[in-house]
Every structure is written in C-alpha cells, then in structure tokens.
C-alpha positions in Angstrom: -14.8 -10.2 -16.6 -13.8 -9.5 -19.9 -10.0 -9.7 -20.4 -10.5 -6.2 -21.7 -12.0 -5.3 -19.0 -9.5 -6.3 -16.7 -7.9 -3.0 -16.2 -9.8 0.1 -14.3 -10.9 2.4 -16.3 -9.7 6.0 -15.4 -11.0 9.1 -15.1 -13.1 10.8 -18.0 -14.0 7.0 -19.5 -16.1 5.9 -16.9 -19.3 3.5 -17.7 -23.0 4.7 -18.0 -24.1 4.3 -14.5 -20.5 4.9 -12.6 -20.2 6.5 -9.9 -18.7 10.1 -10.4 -15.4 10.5 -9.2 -14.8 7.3 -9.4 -12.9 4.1 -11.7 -14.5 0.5 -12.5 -12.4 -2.5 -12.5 -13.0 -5.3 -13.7 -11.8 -8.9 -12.3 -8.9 -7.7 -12.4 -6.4 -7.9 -9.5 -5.6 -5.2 -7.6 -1.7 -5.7 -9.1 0.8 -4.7 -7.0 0.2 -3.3 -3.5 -0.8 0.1 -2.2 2.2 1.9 -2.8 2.6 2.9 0.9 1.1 2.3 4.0 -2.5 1.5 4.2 -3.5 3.9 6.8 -3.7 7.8 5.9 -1.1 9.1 8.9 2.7 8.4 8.6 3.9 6.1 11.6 7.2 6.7 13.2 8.5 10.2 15.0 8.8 13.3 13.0 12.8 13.1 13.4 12.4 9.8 12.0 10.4 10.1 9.1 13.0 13.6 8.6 15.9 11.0 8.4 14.0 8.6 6.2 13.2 11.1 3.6 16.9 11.7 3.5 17.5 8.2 2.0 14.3 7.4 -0.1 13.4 11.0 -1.8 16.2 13.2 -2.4 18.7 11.2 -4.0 17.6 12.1 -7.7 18.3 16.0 -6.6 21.2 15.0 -4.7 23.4 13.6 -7.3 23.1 16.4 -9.7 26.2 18.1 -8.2 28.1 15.5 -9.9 27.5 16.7 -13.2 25.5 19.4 -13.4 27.4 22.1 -12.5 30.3 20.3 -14.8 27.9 20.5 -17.5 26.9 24.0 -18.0 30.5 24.4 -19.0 31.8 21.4 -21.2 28.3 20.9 -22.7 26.7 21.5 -26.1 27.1 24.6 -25.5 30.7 25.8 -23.6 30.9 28.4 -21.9 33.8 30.8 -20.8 35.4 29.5 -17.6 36.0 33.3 -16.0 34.3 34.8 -13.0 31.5 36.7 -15.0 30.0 33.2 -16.0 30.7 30.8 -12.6 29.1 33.6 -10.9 26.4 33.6 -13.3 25.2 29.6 -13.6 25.9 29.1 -9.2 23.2 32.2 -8.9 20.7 30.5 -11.6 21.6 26.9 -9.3 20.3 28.7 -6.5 17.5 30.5 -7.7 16.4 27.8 -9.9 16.8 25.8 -6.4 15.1 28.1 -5.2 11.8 28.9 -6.8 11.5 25.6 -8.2 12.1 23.3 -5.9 11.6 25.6 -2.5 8.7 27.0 -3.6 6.8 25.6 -6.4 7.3 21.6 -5.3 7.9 22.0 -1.6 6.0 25.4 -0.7 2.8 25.1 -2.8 2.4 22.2 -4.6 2.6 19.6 -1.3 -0.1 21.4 -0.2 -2.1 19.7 -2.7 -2.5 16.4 -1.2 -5.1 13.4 -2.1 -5.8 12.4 1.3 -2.1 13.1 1.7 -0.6 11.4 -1.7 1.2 13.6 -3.6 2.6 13.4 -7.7 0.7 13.9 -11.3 -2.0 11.5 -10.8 -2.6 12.2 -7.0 -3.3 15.7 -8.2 -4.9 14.6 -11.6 -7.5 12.8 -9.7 -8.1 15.3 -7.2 -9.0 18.1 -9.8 -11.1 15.6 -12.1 -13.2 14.9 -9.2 -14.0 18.4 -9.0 -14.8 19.0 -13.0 -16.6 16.2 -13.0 -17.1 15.2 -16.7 -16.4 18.2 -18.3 -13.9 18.6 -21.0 -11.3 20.5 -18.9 -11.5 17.5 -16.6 -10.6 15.4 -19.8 -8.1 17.8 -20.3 -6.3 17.7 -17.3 -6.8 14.0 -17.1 -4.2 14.1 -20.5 -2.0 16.5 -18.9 -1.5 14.0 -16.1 -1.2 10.5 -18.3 1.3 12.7 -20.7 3.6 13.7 -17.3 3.2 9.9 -16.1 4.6 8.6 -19.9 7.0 11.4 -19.5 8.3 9.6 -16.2 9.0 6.5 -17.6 11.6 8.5 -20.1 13.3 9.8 -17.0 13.5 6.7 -15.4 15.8 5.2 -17.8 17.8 8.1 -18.3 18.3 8.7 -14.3 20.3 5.5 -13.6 22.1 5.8 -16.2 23.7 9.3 -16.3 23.5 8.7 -12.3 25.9 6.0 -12.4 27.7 6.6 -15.3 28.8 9.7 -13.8 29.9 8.5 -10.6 31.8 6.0 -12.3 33.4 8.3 -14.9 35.6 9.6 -11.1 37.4 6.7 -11.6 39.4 8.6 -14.3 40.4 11.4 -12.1 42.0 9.2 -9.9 43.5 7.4 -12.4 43.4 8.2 -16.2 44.5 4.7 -16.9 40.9 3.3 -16.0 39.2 5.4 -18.7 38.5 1.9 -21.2 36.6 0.0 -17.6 34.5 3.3 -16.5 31.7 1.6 -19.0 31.7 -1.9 -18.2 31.9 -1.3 -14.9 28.8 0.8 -15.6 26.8 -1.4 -17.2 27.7 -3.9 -14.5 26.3 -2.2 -11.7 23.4 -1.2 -13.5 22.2 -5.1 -14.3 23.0 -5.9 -10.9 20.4 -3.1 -9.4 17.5 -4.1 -11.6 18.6 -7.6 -11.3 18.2 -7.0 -7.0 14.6 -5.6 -7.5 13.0 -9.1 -7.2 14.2 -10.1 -4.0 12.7 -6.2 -2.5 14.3 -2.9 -1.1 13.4 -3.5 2.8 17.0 -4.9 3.4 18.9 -2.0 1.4 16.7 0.3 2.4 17.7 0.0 5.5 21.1 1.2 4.7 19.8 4.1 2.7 19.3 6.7 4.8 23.3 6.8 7.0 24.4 6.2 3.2 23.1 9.3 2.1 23.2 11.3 4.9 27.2 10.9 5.0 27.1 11.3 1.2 25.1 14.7 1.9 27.8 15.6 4.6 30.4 14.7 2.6 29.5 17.3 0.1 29.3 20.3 2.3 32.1 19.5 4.1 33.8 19.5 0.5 32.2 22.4 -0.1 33.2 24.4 2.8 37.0 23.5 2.4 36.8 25.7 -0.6 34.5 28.5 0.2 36.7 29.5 2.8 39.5 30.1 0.7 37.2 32.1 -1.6 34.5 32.9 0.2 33.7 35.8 -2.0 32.1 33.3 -4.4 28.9 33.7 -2.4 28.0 37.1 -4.1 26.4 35.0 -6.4 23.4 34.3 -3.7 22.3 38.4 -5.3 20.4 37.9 -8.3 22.1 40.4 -10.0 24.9 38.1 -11.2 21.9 35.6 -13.5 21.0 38.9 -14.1 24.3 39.9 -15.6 25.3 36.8 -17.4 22.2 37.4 -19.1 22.9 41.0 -20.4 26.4 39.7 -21.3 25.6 36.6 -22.8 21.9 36.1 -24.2 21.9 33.0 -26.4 24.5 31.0 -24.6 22.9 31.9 -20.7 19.4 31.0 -22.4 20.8 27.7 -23.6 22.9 27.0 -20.2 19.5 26.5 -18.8 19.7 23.2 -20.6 22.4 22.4 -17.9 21.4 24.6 -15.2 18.4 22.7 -14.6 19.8 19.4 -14.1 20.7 20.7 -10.3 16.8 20.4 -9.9 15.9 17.1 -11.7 13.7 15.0 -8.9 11.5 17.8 -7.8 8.9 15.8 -9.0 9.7 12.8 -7.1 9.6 15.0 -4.1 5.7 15.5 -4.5 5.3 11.9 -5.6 7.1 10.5 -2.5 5.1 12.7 -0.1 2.5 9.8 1.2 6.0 8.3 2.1 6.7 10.7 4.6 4.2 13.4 4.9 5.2 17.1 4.2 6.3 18.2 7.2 9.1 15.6 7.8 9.8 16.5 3.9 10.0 20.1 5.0 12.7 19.7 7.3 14.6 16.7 5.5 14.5 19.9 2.3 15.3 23.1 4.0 17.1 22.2 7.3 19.7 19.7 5.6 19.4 18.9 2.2 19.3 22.4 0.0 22.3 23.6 2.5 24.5 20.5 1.6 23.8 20.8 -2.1 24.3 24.5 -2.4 27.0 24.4 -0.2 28.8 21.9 -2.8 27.9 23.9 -5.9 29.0 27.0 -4.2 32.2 25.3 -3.2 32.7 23.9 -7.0 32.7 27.5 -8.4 35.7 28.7 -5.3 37.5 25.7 -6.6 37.8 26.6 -10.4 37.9 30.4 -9.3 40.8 29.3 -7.4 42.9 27.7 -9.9 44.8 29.4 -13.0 43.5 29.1 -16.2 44.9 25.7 -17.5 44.2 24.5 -13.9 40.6 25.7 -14.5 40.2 24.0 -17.4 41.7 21.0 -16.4 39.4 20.5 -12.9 36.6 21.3 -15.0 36.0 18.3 -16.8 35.3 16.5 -13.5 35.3 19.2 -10.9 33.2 17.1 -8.2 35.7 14.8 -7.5 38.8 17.6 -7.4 36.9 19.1 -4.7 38.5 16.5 -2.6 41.9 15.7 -2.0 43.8 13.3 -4.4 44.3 11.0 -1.1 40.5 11.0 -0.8 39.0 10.7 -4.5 39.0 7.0 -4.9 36.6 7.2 -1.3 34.5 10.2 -2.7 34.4 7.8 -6.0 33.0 5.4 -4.2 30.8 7.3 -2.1 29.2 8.8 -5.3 28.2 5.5 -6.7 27.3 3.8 -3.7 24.5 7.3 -3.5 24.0 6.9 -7.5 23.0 3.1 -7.0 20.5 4.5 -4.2 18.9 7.4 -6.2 18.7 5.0 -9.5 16.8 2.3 -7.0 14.5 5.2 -5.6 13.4 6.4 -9.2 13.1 2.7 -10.1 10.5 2.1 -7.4 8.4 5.3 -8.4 8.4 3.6 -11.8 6.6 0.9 -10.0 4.7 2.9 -7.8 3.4 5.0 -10.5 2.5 2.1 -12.8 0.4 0.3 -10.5 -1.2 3.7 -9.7 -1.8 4.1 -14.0 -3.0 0.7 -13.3 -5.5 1.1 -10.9 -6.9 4.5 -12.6 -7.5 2.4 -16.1 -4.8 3.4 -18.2 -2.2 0.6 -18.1 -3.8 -3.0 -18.0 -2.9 -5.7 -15.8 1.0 -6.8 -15.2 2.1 -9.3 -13.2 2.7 -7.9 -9.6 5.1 -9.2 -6.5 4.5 -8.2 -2.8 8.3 -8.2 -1.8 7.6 -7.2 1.8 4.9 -8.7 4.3 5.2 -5.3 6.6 5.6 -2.5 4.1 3.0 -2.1 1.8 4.7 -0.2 -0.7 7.1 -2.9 -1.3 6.0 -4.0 -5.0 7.7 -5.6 -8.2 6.3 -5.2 -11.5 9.2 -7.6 -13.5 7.8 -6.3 -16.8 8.5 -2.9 -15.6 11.7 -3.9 -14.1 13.3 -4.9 -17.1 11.9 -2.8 -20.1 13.7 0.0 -18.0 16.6 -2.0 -17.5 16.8 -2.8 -21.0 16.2 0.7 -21.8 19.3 1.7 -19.5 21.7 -0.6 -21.2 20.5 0.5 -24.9 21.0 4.6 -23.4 24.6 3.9 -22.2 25.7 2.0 -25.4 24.2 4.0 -27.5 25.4 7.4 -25.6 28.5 6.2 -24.0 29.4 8.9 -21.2 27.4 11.1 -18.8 28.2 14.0 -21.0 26.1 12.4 -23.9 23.7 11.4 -21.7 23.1 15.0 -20.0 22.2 16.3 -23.4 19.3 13.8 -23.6 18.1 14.8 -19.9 16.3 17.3 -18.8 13.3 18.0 -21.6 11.3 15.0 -19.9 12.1 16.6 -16.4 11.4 19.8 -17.6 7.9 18.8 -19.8 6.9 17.2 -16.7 7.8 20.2 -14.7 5.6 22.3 -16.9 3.0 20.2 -17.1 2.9 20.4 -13.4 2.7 24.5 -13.5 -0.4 24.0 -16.1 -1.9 21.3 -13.0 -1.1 23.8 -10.2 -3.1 27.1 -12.2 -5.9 24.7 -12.1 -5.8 23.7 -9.2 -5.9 27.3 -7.6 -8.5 28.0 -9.5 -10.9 24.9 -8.9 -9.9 23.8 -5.6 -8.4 26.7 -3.5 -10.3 29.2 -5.0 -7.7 31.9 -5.5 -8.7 34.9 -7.2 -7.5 36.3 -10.8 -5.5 38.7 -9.0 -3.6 36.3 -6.6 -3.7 33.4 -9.6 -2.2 35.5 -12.2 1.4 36.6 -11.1 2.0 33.2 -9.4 0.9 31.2 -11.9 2.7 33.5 -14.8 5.8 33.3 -12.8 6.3 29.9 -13.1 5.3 29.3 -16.5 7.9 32.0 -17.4 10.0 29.8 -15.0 9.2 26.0 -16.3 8.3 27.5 -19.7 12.3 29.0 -20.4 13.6 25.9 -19.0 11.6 23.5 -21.1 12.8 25.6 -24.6 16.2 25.9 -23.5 16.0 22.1 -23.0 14.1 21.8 -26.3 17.3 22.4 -28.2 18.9 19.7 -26.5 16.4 17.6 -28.6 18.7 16.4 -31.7 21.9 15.8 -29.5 20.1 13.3 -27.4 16.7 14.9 -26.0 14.8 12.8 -28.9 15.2 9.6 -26.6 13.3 10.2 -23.7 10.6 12.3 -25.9 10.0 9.0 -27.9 9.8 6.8 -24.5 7.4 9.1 -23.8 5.3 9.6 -26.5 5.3 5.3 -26.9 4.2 5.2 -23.6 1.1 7.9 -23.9 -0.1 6.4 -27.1 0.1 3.0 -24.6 -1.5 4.4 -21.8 -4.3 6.6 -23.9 -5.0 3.2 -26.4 -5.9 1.0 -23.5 -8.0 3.8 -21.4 -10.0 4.6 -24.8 -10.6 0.9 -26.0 -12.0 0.2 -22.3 -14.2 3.0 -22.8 -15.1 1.6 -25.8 -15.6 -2.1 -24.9 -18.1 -0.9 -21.7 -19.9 0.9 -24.8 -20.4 -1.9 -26.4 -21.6 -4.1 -23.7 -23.7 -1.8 -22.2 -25.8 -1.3 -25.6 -26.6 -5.0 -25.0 -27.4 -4.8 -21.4 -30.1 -6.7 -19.8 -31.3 -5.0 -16.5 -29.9 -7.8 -13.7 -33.5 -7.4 -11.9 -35.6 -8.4 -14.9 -32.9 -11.5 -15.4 -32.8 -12.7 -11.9 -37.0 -13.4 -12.1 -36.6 -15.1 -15.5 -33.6 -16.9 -14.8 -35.2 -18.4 -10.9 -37.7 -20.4 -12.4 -35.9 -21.3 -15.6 -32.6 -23.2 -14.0 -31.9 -25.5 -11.4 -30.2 -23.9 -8.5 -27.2 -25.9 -6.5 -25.9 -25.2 -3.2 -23.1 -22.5 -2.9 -22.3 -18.9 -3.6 -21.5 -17.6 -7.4 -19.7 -14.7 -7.6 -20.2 -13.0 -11.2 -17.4 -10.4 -11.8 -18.9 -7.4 -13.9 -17.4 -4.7 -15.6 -20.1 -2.6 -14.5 -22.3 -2.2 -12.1 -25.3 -2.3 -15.1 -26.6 -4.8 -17.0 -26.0 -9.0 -16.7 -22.1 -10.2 -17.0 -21.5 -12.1 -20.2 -20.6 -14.6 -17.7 -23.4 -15.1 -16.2 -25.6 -15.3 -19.7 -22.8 -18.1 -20.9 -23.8 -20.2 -17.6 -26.9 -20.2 -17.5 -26.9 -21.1 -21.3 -24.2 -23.8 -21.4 -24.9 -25.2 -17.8 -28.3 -24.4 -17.5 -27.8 -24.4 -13.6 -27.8 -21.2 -10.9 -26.1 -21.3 -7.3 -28.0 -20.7 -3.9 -26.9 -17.1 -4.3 -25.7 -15.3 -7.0 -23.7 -12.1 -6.3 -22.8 -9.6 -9.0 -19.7 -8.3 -8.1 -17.7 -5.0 -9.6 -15.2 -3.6 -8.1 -14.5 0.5 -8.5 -11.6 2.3 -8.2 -11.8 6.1 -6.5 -10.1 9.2 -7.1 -9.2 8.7 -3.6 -6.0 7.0 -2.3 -8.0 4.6 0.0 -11.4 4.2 1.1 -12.9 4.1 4.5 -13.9 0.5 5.7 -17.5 2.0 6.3 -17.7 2.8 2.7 -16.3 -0.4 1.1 -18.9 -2.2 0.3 -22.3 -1.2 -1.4 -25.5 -3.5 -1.6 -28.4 -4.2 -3.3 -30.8 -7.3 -3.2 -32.8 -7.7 -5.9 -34.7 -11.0 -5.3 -34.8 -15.0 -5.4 -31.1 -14.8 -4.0 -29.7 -12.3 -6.2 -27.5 -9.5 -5.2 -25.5 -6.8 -6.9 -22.3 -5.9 -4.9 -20.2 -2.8 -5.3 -16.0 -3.1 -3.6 -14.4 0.4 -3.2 -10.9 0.8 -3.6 -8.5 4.2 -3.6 -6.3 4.0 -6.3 -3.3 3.2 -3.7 -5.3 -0.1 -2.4 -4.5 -3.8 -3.2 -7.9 -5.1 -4.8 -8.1 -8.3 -2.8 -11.7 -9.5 -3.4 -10.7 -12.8 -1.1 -9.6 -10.7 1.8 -12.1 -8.2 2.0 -14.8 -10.5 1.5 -13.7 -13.1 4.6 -14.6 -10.9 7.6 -17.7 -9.4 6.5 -21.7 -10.5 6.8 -23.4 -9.4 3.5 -25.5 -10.4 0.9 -27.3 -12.8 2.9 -24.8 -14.1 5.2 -21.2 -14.6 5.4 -18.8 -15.7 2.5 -16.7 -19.5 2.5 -13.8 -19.3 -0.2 -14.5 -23.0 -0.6 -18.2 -23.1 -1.1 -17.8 -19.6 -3.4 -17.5 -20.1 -7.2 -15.8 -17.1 -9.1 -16.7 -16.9 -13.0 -15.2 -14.5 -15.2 -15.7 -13.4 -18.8 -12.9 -13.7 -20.9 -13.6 -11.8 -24.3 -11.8 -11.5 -27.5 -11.9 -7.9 -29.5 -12.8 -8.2 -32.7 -11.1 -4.8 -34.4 -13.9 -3.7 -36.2 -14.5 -0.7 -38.9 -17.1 1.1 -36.3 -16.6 4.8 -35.2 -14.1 5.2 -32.2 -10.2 4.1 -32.4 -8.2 3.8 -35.7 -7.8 0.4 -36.4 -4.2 0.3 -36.0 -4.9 1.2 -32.3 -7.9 -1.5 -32.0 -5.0 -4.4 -32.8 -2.9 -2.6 -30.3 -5.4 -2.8 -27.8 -6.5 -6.3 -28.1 -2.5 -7.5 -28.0 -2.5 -5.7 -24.9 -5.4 -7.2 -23.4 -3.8 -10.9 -24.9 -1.0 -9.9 -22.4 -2.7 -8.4 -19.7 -1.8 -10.2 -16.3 -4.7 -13.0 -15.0 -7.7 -11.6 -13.6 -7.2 -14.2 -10.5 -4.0 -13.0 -9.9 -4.8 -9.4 -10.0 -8.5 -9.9 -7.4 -6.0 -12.5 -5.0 -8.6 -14.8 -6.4 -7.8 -18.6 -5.5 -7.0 -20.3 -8.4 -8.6 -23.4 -7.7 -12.4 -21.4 -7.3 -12.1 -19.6 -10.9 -14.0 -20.6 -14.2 -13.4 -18.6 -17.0 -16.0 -18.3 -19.9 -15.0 -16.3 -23.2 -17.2 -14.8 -26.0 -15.9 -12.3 -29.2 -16.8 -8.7 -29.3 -16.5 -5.8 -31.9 -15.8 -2.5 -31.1 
C-alpha cells in the first residue's frame, strides 16, 4: 500500500466505493492495541471496577484542590480574601461541580456510548454514522479532530502544574526548600515519561489504595475544619455565586478562569468510560469521589475564614497543605505528589489511547506502537508520543516556572474542549435521541451559557500563558486535518486511474506464469488494481496460485463482530478481493486474523503467503486541493510514517515493497 496510504482514512474522506460509516486502511498496522479490552462488557465485579475507577479516571479532577481553590485568589486576577468572596468561589466549585461534571459528563453525556466507548471521537463517530456524508457530518467530524488537538495541549500542561504544585508544599514545610521545588520537578517528571516504556500494569496496580487514601485524606482534612466553622456550608445555596456576582461583576466573571480548574478531567471521565463502564463510574463519582473533593474545598474556605486577616493571607498562598497539621505536611506533601505522579500518568495514557484512536480513524499516520502488556489490551506505548509531551512538559515548566504561572495557561484547552463537547451533545439529541425543540433548547442553552462563560473567562487568561496550549493545539489540528485531507486526496488520485480488478484478473491469467503460493496485494481501496500488483506483474512478469486483494477498513464502531470480519468476493482464475473489518479500538493484525480462518479458497500458511505493498512517493503538485505548503507537510509525514509491516503484524521476512511517484 502506498506509504500515504498507510494511515486510515477517517470519517468524511472516505474512497469512492467505501463502505458508509466506515474508514479504509491501508497496509498499515493496526499501531498500538485496542485501547481496552477486546470484548464489549467490563470483566471484574461492580465494586471492583467502582475501586478501579478510583485510581485510573479521577485523578486529573482530584488534584485540583491543590491549586484551584488557591488560585481564584492569588491569581491574575486577586480577589478580596473576606467572607462575601470564599463564600462566593466554594458555591461556583460546587455548582460548577455540579452541572458540569454531575450532570453534563456523568448524567447525560455517558449515556452516549459507541458500543460502550466514551470521549470526542467515540461520540464523533457515532453522530457521523448517522449524517452520513453530509456537511454537518463533516462539520462535527472538525469539532471532534479540533477537541482531540485540543487534548494534546492539556496533556502537557496537566503533569506539569500537577506536580509542580504538589511539589511547591515543600515550601510550606520549610521555606528554605524554595530554590529545589523545580528541580525536583523536573526530576520526577522525566522519570514518569521515562517509566512509560516498560508499561503501567505494575504501577497500576498501586493506583487505586494510593488514591483512595489520597481521596480520604482530603475529606478527613476537610472535616477537621468544617467543624469548627461549619457555617461555611451556606455556600451549598446558590444565592452566594449569585451574590458575588452582583457585588463583583468583572472580577467573579474573570474568577471563572480559576474556578473552573476544580473541574478540569471531566473529559477524561467520558473518555475512560470503556475502562469501566458507567455504572461502576457512577458510584466511583457520586458515592465517593465529589464528597471527598467538596468536602476539601469546603474545608479550605472554614480554614481561611478561621484565621485573622494576616493569617488569611498568609495560608492562602498554599492553603492545601495548612489544612493539615505542621506535624503532618511533609506526609500530605508527599501524598500529593505521589497522586500528582498518578493523575499525570493517567492523562499520559489517554494521550496514547486517543492517538492510536486518531490513528485508526485516518487523521494521524502510522507511529511506531509497543504492546506493554500481554493481558491488558489497553496497555500501549507510542515513544514519539511519549516524548514530544515530555519535551513539551520540561519546555512549560522552564519557561513558566511555578504552578501559579502555569494555572494561567490552563483551562482555555479544558474549557474549548468542554464546549466543543456542549456543541457534540446538541447534536447528538437532535440526531440520535430524537429530543424535541422544546426538550433540546433549555438543556442545550444551559450549557452553552455554562461552557460558553467559562471558555471567555478563560479566554483572557490567553496572553498570561493561555497562548501555549492554544498553539499545541492549533499545530496539532493543522497535523491531524493535513494528513486526513492529503489521504483523501491521494485515493482521488488513484482511483481516477483505476482498472476494474475483474477485467485484470482475465487479462493478467493468460498473460503471466503463475507459481505456487498465495499473494496477498494490500489495497487502499477496495476498487480498482493495487499499484503493487501492476509493478509485479510488469517487473516480474509472474502471478501466484492465488491472488488476494486485501484492504482493510476501519468502522465507526469500537470493534467488530467475528461474524462480520471478513468480506469476500471471487472473481475468477484464482483471484479474490478480501475486505478485514476493524473498530477503531481493534489491533489491525492481518497475520492473526487470517491464521484460523478458511476463505478465499482454502486456508492461509504465513510461510507459503507473500505480502506486497506499494510504497509511493507524493509528488507536491500545483493541482486543485491542498496549498502546497501543506502537500510538503504531508509527504514528510508520510516519509515518517511507521512501517506498514509493523503496523498489519506482518512478518518481516514475507514483505516486498514496490514504490512508484504520484502527484496530487
């Protein structure tokens, strides 16, 4: 297959002759590994799965306590540490908690499952499937790559302010340590991308008691001070928001900025729902989780409440860690980092999860893929991946120096993702669950009043920091919408030049000697004769026994049933065409689903079976379609794109590659 071709190509560019609703790959390899288990349930006891959760999805959300409250304060923009305004932000926490996370992630949107995957391109596909090839469907298909490139911004930031943060407690328990709070930093940031080769089954392990005694931890920390103020939990009344609204308009519109770091990894909480399933989700969220969290934040605003005004002012520049006792900081300290390291390592395997998802759907081409487990499927390493974010982490700390900094550049990719999601879940009422205008309308409104005010209070975060994961993301969409278009483009091309594979195979049977064995032609696809095929027949002037034409398509599906896996059609003199189905959560290993299985005239041996590829070189060219600047970035891409035989499982030793130019 062509090296351009070697990606899948995603929803809205598919071939003339594709199958609706679904991708095309070419010989490409299925990179990495379905990013969790293979079969469509969740295995394991609901309690377990509950406890699970605990340690893989909510550690993004759950270390927000350690800076976001802190933040709406000592910020960009201060605020007045009296009762009127720590009333104020701990009601927006909890409402923002609330209808955000409660009800928008966790209520409505996990009920929009792809055959129970959750996250942007779960639901992307879902609602493409259903417009078809319409321009809305092209439309949403945008909305989703822009949230995915979106992502990637976050994922740099995350560790970094996560860690950073926890660190920074160091220097309540002793000031003297303020010069090593970076180094020490940066340290323990190498070392955790540095771990991702060798896998996450081991640590993982640990996860879950690590964070549930983090999560206790903070409501027991939490409770210590709410009952020597318990009054602070007026704020649960709306009224309070309300009122720091009235008194304050521009500075409670721009402490949204901070306020909404307490719900940064909502997201991930859709996108890690085929971990899991919803329900164990459900009562990891509402029956443990939210009440340790809110119980912290609560117990942060009786602290300062509690204090005189120097005293106020003093706690707040770290008032996590002075929930505790001075006896117990250095402990809490390293508590915090040891749950930091934990959330950064969960948002760095959703980097890799959603990659080889972009991957499989046709907007990122081939990287280089590791299976780090031989019993969880979802254990994958993508090293280029791996270490543009962990160079990306070390330039963000350098350049930003503390979590303060840092907070000012989080929260517009959170939030544009968040937002994104609102414009995703309108649609999908609409197309999917059918609601009416009446029903649609205030819920839909709601949130994008909601998401909307939090993404332009965020927006003016933008020149103190906010630029940074704005420009990750708008690198990455120009990435991820170059390779999807050239593909388009290249199948274009070859398909104006097809020749119908019936018509060859008669031509070609009397015209060629044939040789004993099986050829396996990897196609783009599924019309027309591989380049590869016309290259043989002209250089070697020979044909195998049988002769399959094989392309491989990727569904809007997470996986495909067995019975629908493979698709047939014999066309003559020992010719077949073959279709493989994959979901976009599937390993594409040709090799494996080939061994077991009786078809196209018998059964297939990897050592009497030939696999020929078509490796082509673009030619940027002035024709209508991509500015040329973004034809050269496609073809360096497609230089770089990972092997085809690595990405199919093929075995190295049954390959032969055969290149020829095209323009497009």
């Amino acid at each position: 297959m062509d090296d351009a071709s070697r990606g899948s190509a995603g929803a809205g560019s598919r071939p003339e002759g594709a199958q609706a609703g679904t991708s095309i790959v070419d010989p490409l390899p299925g990179t990495g590994e379905a990013l969790v288990q293979g079969s469509h349930g969740h295995g394991g006891s609901l309690g377990k799965l509950a406890i699970g959760a605990i340690g893989v999805v909510f550690g993004d959300i759950g270390t927000s306590p350690i800076y976001a409250f802190r933040e709406t304060f000592v910020g960009p923009h201060p605020l007045a540490i009296d009762e009127l305004h720590i009333l104020g932000v701990v009601s927006l926490i909890f409402w923002s908690m609330t209808l955000v996370v409660s009800v928008q992630y966790v209520g409505i949107l996990m009920r929009a499952d792809n055959k129970g995957q959750g996250g942007s391109l779960a639901l992307v596909a879902l609602i493409s499937g259903k417009l078809r090839n319409t321009r809305a469907s092209g439309l949403v298909v945008l909305l989703g790559v822009f949230a995915t490139a979106l992502f990637y911004g976050d994922s740099m930031i995350t560790p970094a302010v996560s860690v950073l943060s926890a660190v920074e407690g160091l220097t309540v328990v002793e000031a003297r340590l303020t010069p090593l709070v970076l180094p020490i930093a940066l340290v323990l940031l190498i070392a955790l991308f540095l771990i991702q080769k060798s896998g996450t089954a081991k640590v993982g392990a640990l996860f879950a008691p690590v964070m549930i005694v983090y999560f206790l931890v903070l409501a027991v920390l939490g409770v210590y001070h709410l009952v020597q103020l318990p009054h602070v939990l007026l704020a649960l009344n709306p009224w309070y928001a309300v009122q720091f609204f009235l008194t304050d308009k521009l500075l409670a519109f721009l402490a949204l900025g901070s306020v909404v770091l307490a719900v940064t990894g909502s997201e991930a909480l859709y996108s890690d729902m085929g971990h899991f399933g919803r329900g164990p989700m459900r009562i990891s969220w509402f029956g443990f989780v939210m009440p340790c969290l809110l119980l912290n934040y609560f117990g942060q605003a009786a602290m300062i409440l509690g204090l005189d005004d120097a005293g106020a002012a003093e706690a707040m520049r770290n008032p996590f860690f002075n929930l505790a006792p001075e006896t117990l900081r250095l402990p809490l300290v390293i508590l915090a980092t040891c749950a930091t390291f934990i959330a950064s390592q969960a948002v760095i395997s959703g980097a890799f999860s959603i990659t080889h998802q972009a991957m499989q759907l046709g907007f990122i081409p081939r990287l280089s893929t590791r299976h780090t487990s031989e019993h969880e499927v979802g254990q994958i390493y993508i090293p280029f991946v791996n270490f543009a974010l962990m160079w990306g982490v070390i330039v963000l700390v350098l350049i930003f120096q503390n979590s303060s900094n840092l907070a000012s550049a989080y929260g517009i990719a959170v939030t544009g993702a968040m937002l994104i999601d609102t414009c995703l879940m309108t649609v999908l009422f609409v197309v999917l669950w059918r609601w009416p205008l009446w029903a649609t309308i205030p819920v839909a409104l709601l949130f994008f009043i909601v998401d909307g005010t939090y993404f332009a209070a965020n927006a003016a975060k933008i020149t103190d920091g906010g630029w940074f994961p704005l420009l990750i993301g708008f690198i990455a969409f120009t990435l991820l919408t170059t390779w999807n278009k050239g593909r388009m483009l290249m199948r274009q091309r070859m398909t104006e030049a097809a020749l119908p594979l019936n018509v060859f195979a008669k031509s070609a049977h009397g015209s060629a000697a044939r040789v004993p064995g099986t050829a396996i032609f990897m196609a783009s696809t599924n019309v027309g004769v591989p380049s590869a095929l016309l290259h043989n027949i002209k250089h070697n002037k020979v044909l195998h026994e049988r002769v399959v034409v094989l392309t491989v398509e990727v569904q809007d599906v997470p996986w495909v049933e067995p019975t629908e896996r493979f698709s047939v059609q014999a066309l003559g003199e020992g010719f077949y065409r073959l279709t493989l189905r994959y979901g976009f959560m599937e390993e594409t290993d040709i090799p494996a689903a080939l061994a077991h299985t009786e078809i196209c005239g018998g059964r297939f041996e990897m050592m009497k079976t030939s696999f020929f590829l078509s490796r082509q070189t673009l030619l940027p060219s002035a024709k209508p379609g991509m500015a040329i600047w973004r034809e050269k970035l496609f073809a360096w891409m497609m230089r770089n794109a990972a092997s085809a035989m690595e990405f199919f499982r093929l075995p190295t030793n049954r390959v032969v590659e055969l290149g020829s130019q095209l323009e497009i």
